[in-house]
FIMI-914874 format. One record per residue (C-alpha): y, x negated, z. Coordinates in nm, 3 decimals. Example, Ala and Ser with C-alpha at 12.3 -4.5 7.8 and 13.67 -1.06 7.14 Angstrom:
// residues 2
       yy       xx       zz
   -0.450   -1.230    0.780
   -0.106   -1.367    0.714
This chain:
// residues 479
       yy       xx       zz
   -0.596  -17.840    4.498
   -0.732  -18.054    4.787
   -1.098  -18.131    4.784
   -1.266  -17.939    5.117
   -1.486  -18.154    5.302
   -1.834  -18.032    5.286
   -1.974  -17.847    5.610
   -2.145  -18.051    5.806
   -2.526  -17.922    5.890
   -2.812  -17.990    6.121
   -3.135  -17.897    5.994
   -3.436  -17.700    6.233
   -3.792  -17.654    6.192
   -4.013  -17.366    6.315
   -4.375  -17.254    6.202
   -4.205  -17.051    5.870
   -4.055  -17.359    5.790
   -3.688  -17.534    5.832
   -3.323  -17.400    5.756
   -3.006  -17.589    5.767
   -2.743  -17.461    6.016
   -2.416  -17.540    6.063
   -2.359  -17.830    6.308
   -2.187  -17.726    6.537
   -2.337  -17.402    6.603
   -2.491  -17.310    6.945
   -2.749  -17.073    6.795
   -3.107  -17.228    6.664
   -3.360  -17.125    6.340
   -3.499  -16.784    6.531
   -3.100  -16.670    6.566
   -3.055  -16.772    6.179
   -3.338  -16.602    6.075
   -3.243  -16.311    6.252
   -2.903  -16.274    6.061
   -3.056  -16.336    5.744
   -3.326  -16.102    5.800
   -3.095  -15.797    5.954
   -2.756  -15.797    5.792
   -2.776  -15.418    5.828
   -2.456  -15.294    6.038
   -2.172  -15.576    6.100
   -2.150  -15.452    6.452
   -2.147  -15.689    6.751
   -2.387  -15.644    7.110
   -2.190  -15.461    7.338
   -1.975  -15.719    7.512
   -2.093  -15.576    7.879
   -2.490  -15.616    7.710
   -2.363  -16.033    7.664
   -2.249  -16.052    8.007
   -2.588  -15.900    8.111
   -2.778  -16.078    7.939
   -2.657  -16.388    8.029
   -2.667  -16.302    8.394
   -3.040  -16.167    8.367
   -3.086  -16.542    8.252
   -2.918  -16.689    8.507
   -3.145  -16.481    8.782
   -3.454  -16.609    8.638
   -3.350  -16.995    8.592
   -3.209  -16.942    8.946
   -3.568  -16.784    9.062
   -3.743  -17.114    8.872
   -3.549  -17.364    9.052
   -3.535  -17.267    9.388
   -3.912  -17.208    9.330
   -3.975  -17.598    9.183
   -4.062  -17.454    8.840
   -3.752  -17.590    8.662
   -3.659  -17.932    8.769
   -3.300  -17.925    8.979
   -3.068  -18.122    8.705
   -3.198  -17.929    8.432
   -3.212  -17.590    8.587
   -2.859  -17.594    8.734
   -2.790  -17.692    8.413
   -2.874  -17.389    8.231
   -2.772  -17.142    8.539
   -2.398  -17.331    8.462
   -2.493  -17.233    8.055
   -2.522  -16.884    8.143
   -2.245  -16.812    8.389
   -2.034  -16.945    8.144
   -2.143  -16.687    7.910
   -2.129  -16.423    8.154
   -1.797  -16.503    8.194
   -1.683  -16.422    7.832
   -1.738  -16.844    7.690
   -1.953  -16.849    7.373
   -1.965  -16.494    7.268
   -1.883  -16.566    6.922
   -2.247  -16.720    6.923
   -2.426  -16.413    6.967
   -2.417  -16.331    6.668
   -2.757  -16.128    6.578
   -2.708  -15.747    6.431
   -2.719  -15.485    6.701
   -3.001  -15.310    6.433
   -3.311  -15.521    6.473
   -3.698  -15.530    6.483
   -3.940  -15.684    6.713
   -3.811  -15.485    7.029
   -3.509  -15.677    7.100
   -3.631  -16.051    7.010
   -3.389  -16.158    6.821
   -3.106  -16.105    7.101
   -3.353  -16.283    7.340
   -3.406  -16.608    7.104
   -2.993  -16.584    7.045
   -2.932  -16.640    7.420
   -3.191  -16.872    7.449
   -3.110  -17.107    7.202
   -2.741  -17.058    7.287
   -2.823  -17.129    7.654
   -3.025  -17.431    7.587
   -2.780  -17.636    7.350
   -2.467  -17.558    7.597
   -2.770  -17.688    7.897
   -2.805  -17.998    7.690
   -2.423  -18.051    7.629
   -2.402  -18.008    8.019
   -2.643  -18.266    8.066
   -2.524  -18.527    7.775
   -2.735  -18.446    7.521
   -2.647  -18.327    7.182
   -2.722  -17.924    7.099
   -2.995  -17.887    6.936
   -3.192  -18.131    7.139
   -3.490  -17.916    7.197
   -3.609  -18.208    7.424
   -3.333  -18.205    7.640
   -3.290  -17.851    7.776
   -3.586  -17.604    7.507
   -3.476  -17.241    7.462
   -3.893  -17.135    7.502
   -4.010  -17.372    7.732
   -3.730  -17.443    7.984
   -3.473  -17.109    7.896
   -3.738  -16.813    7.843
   -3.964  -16.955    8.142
   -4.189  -16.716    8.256
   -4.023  -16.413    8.076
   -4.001  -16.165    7.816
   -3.795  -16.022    7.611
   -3.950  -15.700    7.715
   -3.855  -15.733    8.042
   -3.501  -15.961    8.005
   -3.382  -15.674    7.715
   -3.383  -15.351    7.913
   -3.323  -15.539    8.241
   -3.014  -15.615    8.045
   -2.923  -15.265    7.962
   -2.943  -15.147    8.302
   -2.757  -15.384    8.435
   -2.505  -15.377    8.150
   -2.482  -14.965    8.166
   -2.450  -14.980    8.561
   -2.143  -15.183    8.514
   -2.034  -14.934    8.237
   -2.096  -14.633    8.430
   -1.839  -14.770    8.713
   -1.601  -14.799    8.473
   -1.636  -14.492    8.393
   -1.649  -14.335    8.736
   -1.309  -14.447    8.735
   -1.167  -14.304    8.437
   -1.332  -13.973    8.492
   -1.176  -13.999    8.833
   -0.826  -14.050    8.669
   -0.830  -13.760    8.410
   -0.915  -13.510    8.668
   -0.610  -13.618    8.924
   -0.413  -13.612    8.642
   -0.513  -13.268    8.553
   -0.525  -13.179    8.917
   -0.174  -13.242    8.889
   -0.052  -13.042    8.638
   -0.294  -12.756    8.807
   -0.033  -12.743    9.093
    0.267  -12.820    8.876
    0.191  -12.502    8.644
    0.080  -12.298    8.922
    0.392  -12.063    8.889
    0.372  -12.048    8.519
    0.224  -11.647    8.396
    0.062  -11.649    8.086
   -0.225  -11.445    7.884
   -0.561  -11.530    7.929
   -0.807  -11.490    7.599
   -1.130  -11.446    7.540
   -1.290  -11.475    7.187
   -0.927  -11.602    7.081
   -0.788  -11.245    7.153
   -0.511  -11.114    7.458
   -0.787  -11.056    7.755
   -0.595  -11.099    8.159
   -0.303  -11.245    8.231
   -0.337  -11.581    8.466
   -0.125  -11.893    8.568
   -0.150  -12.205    8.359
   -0.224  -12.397    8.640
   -0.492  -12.219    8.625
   -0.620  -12.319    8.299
   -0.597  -12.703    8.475
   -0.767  -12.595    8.747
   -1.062  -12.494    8.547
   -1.034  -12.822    8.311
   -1.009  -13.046    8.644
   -1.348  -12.883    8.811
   -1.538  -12.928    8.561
   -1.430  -13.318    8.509
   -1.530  -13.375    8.845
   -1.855  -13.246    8.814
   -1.874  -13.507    8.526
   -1.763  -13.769    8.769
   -2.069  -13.692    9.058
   -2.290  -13.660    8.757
   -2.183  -14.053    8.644
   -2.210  -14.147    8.983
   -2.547  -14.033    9.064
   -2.660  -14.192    8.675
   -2.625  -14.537    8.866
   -2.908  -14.430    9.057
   -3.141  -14.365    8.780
   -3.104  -14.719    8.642
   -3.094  -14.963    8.947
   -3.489  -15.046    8.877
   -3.510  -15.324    8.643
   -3.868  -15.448    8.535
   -3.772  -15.823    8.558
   -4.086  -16.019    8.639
   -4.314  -15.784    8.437
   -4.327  -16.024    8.115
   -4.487  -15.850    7.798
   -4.613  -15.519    7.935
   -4.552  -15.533    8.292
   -4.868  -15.708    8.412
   -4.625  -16.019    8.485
   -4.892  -16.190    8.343
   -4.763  -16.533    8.257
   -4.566  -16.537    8.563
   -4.619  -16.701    8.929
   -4.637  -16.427    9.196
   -4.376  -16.595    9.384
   -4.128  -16.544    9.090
   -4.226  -16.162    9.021
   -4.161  -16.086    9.367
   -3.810  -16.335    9.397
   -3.637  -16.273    9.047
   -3.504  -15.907    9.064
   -3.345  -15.981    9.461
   -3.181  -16.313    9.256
   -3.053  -16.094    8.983
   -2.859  -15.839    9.251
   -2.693  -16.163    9.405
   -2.537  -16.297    9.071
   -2.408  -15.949    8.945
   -2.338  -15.802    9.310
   -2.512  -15.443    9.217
   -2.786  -15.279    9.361
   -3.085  -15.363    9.105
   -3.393  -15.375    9.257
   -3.766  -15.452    9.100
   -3.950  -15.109    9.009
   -4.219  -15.021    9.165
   -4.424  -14.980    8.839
   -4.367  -15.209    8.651
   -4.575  -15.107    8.325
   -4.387  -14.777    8.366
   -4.015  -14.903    8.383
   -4.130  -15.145    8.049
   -4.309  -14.853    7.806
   -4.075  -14.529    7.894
   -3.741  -14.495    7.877
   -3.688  -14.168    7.993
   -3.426  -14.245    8.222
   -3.190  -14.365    7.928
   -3.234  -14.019    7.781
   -3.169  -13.907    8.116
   -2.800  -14.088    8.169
   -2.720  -14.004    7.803
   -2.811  -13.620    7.884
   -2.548  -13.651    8.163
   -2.325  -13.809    7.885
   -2.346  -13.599    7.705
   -2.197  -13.281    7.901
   -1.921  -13.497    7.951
   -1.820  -13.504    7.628
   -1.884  -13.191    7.592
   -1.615  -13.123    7.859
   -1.401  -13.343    7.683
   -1.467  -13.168    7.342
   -1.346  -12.817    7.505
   -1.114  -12.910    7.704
   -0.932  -13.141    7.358
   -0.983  -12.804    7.180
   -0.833  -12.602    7.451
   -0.524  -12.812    7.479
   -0.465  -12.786    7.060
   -0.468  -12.431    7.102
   -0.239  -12.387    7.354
    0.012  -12.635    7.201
   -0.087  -12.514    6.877
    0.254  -12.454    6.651
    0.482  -12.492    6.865
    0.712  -12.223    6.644
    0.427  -12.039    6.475
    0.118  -12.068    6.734
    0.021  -12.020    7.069
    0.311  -12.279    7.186
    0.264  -12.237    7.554
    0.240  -12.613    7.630
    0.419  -12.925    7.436
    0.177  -13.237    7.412
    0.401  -13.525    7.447
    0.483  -13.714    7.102
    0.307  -14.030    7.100
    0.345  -14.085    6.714
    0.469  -13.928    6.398
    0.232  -13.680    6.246
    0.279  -13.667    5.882
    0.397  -13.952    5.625
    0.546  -13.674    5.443
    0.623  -13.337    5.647
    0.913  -13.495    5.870
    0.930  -13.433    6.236
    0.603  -13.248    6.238
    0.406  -13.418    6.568
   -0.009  -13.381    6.583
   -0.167  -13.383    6.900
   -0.348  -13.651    6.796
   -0.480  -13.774    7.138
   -0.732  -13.456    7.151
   -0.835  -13.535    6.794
   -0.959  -13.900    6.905
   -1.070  -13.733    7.216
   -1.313  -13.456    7.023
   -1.423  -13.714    6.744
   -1.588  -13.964    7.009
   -1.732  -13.668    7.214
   -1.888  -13.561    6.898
   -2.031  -13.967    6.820
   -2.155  -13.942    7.191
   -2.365  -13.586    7.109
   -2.493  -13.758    6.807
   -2.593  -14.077    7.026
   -2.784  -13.870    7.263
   -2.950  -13.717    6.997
   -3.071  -14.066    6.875
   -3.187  -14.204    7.229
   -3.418  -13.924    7.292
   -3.514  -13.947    6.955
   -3.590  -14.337    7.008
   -3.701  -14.299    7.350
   -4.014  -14.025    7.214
   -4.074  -14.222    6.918
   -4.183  -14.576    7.183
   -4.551  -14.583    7.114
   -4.840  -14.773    7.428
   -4.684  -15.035    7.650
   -4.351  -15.100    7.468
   -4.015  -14.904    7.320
   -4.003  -15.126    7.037
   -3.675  -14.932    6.965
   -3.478  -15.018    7.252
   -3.217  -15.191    7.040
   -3.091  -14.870    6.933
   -3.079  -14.728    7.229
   -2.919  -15.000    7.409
   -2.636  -15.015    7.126
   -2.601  -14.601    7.123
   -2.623  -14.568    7.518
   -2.361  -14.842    7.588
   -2.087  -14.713    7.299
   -2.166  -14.369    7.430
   -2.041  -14.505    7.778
   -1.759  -14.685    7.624
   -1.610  -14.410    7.405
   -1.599  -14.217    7.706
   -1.443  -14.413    7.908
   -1.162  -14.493    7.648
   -1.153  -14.122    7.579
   -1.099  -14.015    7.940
   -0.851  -14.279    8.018
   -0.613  -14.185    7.654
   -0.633  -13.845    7.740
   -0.510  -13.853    8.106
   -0.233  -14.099    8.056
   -0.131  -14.022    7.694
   -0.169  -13.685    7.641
   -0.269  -13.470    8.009
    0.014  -13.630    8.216
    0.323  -13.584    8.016
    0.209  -13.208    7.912
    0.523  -12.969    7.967
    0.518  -12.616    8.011
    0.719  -12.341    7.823
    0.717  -12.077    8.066
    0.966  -11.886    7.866
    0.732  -11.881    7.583
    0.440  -11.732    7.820
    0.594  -11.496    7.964
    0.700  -11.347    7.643
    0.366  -11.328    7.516
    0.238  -11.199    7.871
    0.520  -10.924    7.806
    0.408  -10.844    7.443
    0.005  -10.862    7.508
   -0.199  -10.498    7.650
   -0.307  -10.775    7.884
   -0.123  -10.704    8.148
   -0.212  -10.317    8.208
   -0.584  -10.427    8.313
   -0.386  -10.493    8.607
   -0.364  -10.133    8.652
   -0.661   -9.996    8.582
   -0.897  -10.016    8.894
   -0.615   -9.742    9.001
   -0.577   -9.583    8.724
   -0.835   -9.554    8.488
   -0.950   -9.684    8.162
   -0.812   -9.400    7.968
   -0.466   -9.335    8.119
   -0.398   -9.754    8.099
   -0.539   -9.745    7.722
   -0.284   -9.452    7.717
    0.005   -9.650    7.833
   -0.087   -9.948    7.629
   -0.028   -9.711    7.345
    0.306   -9.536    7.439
    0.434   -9.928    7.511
    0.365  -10.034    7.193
    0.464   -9.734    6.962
    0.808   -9.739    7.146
    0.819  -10.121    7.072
    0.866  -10.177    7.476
    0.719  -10.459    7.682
    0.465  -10.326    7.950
    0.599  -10.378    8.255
    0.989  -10.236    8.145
    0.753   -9.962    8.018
    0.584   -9.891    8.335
    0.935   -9.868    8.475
    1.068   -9.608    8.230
    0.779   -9.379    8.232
    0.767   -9.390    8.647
    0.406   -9.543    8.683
    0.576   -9.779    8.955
    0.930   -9.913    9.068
    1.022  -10.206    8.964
    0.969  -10.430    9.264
    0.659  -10.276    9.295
    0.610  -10.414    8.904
    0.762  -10.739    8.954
    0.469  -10.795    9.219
    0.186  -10.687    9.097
    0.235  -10.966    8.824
    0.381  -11.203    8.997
    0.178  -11.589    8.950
    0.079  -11.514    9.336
   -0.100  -11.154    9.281
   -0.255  -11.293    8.958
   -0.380  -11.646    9.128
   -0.563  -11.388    9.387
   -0.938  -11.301    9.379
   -0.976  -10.942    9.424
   -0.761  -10.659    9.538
   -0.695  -10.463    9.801
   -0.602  -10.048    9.769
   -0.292  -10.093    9.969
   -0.184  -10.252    9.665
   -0.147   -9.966    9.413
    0.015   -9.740    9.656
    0.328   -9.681    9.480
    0.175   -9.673    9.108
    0.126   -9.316    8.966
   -0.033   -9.170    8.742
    0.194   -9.182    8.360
């Protein structure tokens, strides 16, 4: 067995003391600490919260040098450090736990060491050379991480909400779709489960496809919520620690580099202790997926079977269902669908938990509500998008199969009873069924109406009407 080569360390000092780190890592002591200190989850940051980040860095450095605060060599230096990380170089050295104390520290002091040792490789120097480019001094000039972290988040969540826009936007076309495709399609509608009026299908996607797109103006206007950012406020939002010409510059620099309409808040002590608008966004989140969970419950039901259930629609088979019961096929797309609504429910629950529990001038818990908001916004953008183009848009109808339970279901004589009464329809609901006839041949035999007259009063375009009119029911008589 070959000897391995012992790793090769570089050893950093703080005020605790010094650790040895690997040499060729980007990340400092604070960072190693940091994993040491919260090896609680195994999750990552949010891959849109690194891109953020980075970019939130980038704005101020920008803001510094154009301002003289950072000299020119060494400033450009670290703006080049940080778009490279913005554009996905170096994530594999952010590498503190998502679960965290101190209010979102130890993500700050990850970037900024990160930042700096890339700076100094930029500029010749070896990483590590605190000299060279320092993650405090030169990096974290005149900032916070209580106002870098949830400038972050907004800016990471505004790009997540766009996304999500558009996949919001896709699921209800594609169920806008099927809404005209099944528009000739009778079936039974239910309520509590039980036989109730009959209806189209297309119908049923109607309904599924307005209330999606109330979920997509709801996303859109949560991009207005967020666009404040408290960048410039440093610790508590006094910007104290800051020049006034960088308070006022920083936020404008920060809607250059990532292009979207951030702009500084107004108050800034307000926009660093509450974060009422993240409970807000998740609220909004929230009755998506709980769109999404009806709607994935809905569609079981109605492909429920297919022999033995409701089996008025066929999901299309993505996968095998069972490692044992051959041929069976789940309709496992609504599953995924209904577990990550319910993960998004229990994520809102947590933010306005976290939000509540932020005590004076800070939300020392904004770690867990940037890591709960952002896979909230995630999940439901995967969700949206798997259920439009692997489940929604190859559903088939089985019209045969609806009409025959629209033929064996009392349903259809509420048709008839604005003309002819509860009792005499309960009546005729009962002669049908003790002579073992479908309704409408029913109607025929006993001479409530002719059967044209039949055929149209549940035909898809009488039943897709709202209302009646008396003309209607001129030919039906009394059984």
């Amino acid at each position: 067995m070959r000897n391995q080569e012992p790793e090769r360390l570089r050893t950093e000092r703080d005020g605790i003391g010094e650790i040895d780190l690997p040499a060729d890592a980007y990340y400092g002591i604070h960072t190693s600490r940091a994993v040491r200190n919260f090896p609680f989850s195994g999750y990552r940051l949010h891959p849109a919260f690194i891109r953020a980040f980075a970019q939130v860095k980038q704005a101020c450095a920008k803001t510094n040098a154009l301002l003289g605060h950072l000299s020119g060599e060494r400033g450009q230096a670290i703006m080049d450090a940080c778009a490279e990380i913005a554009g996905g170089a170096f994530h594999d050295q952010i590498v503190v736990d998502p679960f965290q104390g101190g209010a979102g520290t130890s993500t700050n002091m990850n970037f900024n060491e990160v930042i700096a040792a890339r700076a100094a490789e930029r500029l010749g120097g070896d990483r590590g050379d605190r000299e060279l480019v320092n993650p405090l001094r030169h990096v974290n000039m005149h900032q916070s991480t209580n106002d870098v972290f949830p400038t972050a988040l907004r800016v990471a969540a505004t790009d997540l909400l766009m996304e999500l826009e558009r996949a919001v936007a896709s699921l209800q076309e594609s169920l806008q779709r099927k809404e005209t495709e099944f528009r000739d399609v009778v079936k039974v509608g239910r309520t509590e489960l039980t036989d109730a009026v009959p209806m189209t299908l297309g119908m049923s996607f109607g309904a599924f496809a307005e209330a999606v797109s109330r979920d997509r103006w709801r996303i859109f206007k949560c991009r207005e919520r967020i666009k404040r950012v408290n960048l410039g406020g440093t610790a508590i939002g006094t910007g104290l620690g800051a020049p006034r010409d960088y308070v006022l510059a920083v936020a404008g620099n920060l809607a250059a580099i990532t292009g979207l309409p951030v702009s500084r808040a107004e108050n800034l002590l307000d926009a660093t202790q509450n974060a009422d608008v993240f409970v807000e966004v998740s609220g909004m989140l929230k009755a998506c997926a709980a769109n999404l969970l009806k709607i994935g419950s809905d569609l079981r039901l109605l492909s429920s079977g297919p022999a033995a259930g409701l089996g008025e629609i066929t999901l299309p088979p993505i996968q095998a269902g069972s490692s044992i019961m051959a041929g069976k096929v789940n309709p496992v797309m609504p599953e995924a669908v209904t577990q990550a609504a319910l993960r998004v429910m229990g994520n809102d629950q947590t933010i306005a938990l976290a939000a509540g529990l932020g005590q004076l001038e800070l939300n020392h818990l904004l770690p867990l509500i940037t890591h709960s908001l952002l896979e909230s916004m995630t999940l439901l953008t995967a969700s949206c998008l798997g259920l439009a183009d692997n489940c929604v848009r190859g559903i088939e109808a089985r019209p045969d199969r609806c009409r025959a339970h629209v033929e064996q279901s009392a349903a259809l004589a509420t048709v008839l009873v604005p003309v002819l009464g509860y009792d005499a329809v309960e009546k005729l609901v009962a002669d049908a069924r003790r002579n073992g006839t479908p309704i409408p041949a029913h109607m025929v035999e006993a001479g409530v109406a002719p059967a044209d007259t039949v055929e149209r009063l549940f035909s898809p375009r009488q039943l897709c009407k709202l209302g009646f009119t008396p003309g209607e029911y001129e030919e039906v008589n009394t059984p």
